[in-house]
C-alpha positions as CSV (number, residue, x, y, z in Angstrom):
1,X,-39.0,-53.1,10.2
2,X,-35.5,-51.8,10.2
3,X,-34.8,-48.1,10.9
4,X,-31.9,-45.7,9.5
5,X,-29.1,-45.9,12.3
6,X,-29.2,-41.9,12.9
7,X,-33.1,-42.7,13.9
8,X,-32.0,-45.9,16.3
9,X,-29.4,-43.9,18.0
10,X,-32.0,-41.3,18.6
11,X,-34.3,-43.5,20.6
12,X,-31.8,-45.1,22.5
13,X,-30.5,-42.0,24.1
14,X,-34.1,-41.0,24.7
15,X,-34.3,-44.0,26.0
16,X,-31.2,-43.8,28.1
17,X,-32.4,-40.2,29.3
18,X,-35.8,-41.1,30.2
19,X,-36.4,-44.7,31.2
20,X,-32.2,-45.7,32.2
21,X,-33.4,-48.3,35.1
22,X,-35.5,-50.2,32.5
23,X,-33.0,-50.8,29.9
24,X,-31.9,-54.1,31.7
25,X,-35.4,-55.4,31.3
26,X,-35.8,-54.5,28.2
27,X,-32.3,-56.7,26.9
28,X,-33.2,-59.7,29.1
29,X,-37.1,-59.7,27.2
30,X,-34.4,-59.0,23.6
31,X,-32.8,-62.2,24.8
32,X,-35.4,-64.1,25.5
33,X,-37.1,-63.5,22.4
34,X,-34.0,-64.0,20.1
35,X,-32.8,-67.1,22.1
36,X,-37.1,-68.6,21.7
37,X,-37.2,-67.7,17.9
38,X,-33.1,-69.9,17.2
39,X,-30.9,-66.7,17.1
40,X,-28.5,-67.7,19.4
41,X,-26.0,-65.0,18.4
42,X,-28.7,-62.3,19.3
43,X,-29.6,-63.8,22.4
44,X,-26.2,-63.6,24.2
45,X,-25.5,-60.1,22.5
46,X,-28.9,-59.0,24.9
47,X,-27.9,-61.1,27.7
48,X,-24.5,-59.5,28.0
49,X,-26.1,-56.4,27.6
50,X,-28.6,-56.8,30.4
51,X,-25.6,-58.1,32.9
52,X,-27.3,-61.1,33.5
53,X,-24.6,-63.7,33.5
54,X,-26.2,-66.6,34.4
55,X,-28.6,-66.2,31.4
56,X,-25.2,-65.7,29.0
57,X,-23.6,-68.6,30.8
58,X,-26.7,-70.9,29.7
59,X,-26.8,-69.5,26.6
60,X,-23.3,-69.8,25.9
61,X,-23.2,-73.4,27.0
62,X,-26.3,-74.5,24.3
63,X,-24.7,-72.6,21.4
64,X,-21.1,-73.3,21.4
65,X,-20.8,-76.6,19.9
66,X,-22.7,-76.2,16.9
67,X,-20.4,-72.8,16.7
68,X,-17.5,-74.1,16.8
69,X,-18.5,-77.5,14.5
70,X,-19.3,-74.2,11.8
71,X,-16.1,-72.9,11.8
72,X,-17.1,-69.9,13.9
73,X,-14.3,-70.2,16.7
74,X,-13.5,-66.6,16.8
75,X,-17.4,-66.2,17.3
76,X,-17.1,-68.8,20.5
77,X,-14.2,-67.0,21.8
78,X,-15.8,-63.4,22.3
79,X,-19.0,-65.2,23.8
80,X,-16.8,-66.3,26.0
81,X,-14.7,-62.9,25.9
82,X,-18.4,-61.2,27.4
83,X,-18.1,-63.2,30.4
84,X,-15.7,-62.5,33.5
85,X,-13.1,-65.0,34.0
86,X,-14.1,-66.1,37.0
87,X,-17.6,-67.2,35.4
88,X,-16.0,-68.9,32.9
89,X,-13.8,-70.6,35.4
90,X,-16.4,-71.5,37.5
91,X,-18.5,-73.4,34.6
92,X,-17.4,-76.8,33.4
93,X,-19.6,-75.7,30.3
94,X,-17.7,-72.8,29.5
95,X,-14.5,-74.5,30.5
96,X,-15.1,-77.1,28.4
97,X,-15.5,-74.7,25.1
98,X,-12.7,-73.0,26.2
99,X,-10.5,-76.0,26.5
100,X,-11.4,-76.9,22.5
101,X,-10.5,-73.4,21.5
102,X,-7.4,-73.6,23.0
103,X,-6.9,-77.7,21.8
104,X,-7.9,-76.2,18.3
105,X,-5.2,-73.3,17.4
106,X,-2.6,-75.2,18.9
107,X,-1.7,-73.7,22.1
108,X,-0.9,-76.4,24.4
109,X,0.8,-74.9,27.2
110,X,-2.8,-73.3,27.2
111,X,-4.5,-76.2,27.8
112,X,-1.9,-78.2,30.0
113,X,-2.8,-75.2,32.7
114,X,-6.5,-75.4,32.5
115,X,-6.4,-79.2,32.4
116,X,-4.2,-79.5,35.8
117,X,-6.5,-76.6,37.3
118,X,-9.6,-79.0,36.7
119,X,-7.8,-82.2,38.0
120,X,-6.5,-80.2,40.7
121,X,-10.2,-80.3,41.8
122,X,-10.8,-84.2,41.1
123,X,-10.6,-86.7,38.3
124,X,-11.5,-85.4,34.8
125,X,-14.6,-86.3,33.7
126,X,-16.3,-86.2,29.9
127,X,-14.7,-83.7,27.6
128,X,-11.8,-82.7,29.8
129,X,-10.8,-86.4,29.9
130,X,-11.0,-87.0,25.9
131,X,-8.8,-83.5,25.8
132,X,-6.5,-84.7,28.1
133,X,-6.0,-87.6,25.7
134,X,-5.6,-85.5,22.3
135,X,-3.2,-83.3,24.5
136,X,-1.1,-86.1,25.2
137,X,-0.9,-87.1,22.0
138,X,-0.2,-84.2,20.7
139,X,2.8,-83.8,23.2
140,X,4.2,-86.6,21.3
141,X,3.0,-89.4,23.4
142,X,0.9,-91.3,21.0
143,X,1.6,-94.9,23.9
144,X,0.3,-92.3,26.7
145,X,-2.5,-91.2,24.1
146,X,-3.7,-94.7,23.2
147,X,-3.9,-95.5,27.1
148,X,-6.0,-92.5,28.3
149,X,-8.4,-93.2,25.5
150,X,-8.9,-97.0,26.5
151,X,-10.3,-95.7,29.8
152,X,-12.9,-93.7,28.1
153,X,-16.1,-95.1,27.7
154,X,-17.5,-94.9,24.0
155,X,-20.4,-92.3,24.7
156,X,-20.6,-88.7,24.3
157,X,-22.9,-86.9,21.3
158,X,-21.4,-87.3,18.1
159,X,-18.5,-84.5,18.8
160,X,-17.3,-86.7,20.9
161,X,-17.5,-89.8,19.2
162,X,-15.9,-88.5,16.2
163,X,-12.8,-87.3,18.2
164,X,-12.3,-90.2,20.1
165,X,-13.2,-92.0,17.0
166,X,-10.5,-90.3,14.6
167,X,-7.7,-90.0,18.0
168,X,-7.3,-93.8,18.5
169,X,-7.0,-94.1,14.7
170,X,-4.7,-91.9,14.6
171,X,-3.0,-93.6,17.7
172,X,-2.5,-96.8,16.1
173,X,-1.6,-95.7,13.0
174,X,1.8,-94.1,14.5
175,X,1.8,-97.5,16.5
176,X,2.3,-99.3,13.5
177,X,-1.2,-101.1,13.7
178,X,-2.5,-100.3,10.3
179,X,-5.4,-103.0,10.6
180,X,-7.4,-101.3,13.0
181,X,-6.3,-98.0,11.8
182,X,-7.7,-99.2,8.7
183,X,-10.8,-100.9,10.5
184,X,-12.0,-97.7,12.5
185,X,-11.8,-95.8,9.2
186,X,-14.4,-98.3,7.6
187,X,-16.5,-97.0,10.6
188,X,-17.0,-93.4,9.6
189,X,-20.5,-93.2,8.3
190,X,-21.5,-92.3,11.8
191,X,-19.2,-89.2,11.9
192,X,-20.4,-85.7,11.6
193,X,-20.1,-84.2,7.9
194,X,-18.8,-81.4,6.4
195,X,-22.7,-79.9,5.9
196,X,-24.0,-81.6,8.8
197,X,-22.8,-80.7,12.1
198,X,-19.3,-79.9,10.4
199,X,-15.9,-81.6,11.5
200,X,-15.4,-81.0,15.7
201,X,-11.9,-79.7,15.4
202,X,-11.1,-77.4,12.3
203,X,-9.2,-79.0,9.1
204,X,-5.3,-77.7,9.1
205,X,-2.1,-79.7,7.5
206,X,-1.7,-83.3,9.2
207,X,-4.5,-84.8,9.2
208,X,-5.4,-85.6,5.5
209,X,-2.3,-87.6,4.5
210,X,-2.7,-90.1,6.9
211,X,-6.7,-90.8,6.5
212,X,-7.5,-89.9,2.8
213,X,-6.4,-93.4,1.7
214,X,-9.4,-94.6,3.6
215,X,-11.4,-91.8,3.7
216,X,-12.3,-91.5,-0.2
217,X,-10.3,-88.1,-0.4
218,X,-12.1,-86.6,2.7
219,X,-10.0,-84.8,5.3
220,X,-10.8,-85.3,9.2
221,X,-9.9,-83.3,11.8
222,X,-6.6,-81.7,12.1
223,X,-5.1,-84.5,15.1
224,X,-2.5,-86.4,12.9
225,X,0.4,-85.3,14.1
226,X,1.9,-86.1,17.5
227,X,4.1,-83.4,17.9
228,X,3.7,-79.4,18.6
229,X,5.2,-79.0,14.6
230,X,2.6,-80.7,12.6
């Protein structure tokens, strides 16, 4: 049932007036319900609501991929944006989501902070390790690039794969080494699609005009480029 707006606003200051103390509740039960039924987006609008970080941190962390993979950064971002810095910080999960936001529209500098904040604390593990990669190679050095990637272990969910996948591709292609370029390309039936799980980074220039040749006209994620320009 869906009530006129004049009538909601109505029963939320009543409700404000008369039962303040149990409007928490009431948003963490909201979020529980939303985040049981598969409306993420729902869920972490109650959990915010109800001040219960923890419960927006774990919400945050199971939603964001598949988010992102839709195209919905700006959506990721103000998830994030409901959280205080310090729990985002704090959270390798949120960190991590962070990191791809920043990876994704380009701002480097960005992620060259957050990445030494994290090693700062010890080696990088997972994600922050394949970022620390793309970065490179994106800093224009595609020889540092191809090395970081040969120490990471071919795991990961299919995000991951698909980066690491498509990066030493990439890698070798400015290397010269066509073959395997060419060879890792013939691989792609495992990668995400664009109705599936949708490409991990978003599709900009750069990327298409090195891989449709071997793609069959299909554009993969916006990495081709190893410079800040492309």
């Amino acid at each position: 049932m869906r009530y006129h707006q004049l009538f909601r606003d109505i029963l939320l200051h009543e409700l404000n007036r008369t039962a303040a103390a149990e409007i928490p509740g009431l948003h963490r039960r909201a979020a529980q319900w939303y985040a049981e039924h598969g409306d993420p987006h729902q869920a972490i609008r109650h959990a915010v609501a109800a001040g219960d970080r923890r419960t927006t941190a774990n919400l945050i962390a199971a939603a964001w991929r598949p988010t992102f993979n839709a195209g919905q950064l700006r959506t990721v971002e103000s998830w994030l944006g409901g959280l205080p810095e310090e729990a985002v910080t704090a959270d390798p999960r949120l960190t991590t989501a962070r990191l791809w936001l920043a990876m994704d529209a380009g701002r480097l500098d960005s992620v060259e902070v957050e990445l030494r904040r994290i090693e700062a604390a010890g080696p990088l593990t997972g994600d922050a390790r394949l970022i620390r990669a793309l970065h490179t190679f994106k800093t224009g050095d595609v020889t540092g690039a191809a090395a970081r990637l040969g120490g990471i272990d071919p795991g990961g969910d299919a995000f991951d794969l698909t980066v690491r996948s498509l990066l030493i591709g990439v890698t070798a292609l400015w290397q010269g080494a066509l073959d395997r370029a060419r060879l890792l390309s013939t691989r792609r039936s495992g990668w995400p699609t664009a109705t599936g799980t949708g490409w991990p980074v978003s599709t900009r220039r750069g990327a298409g005009r090195w891989w449709r040749p071997w793609t069959g006209g299909r554009t993969p994620p916006s990495i081709g480029c190893p410079t800040r320009r492309c």
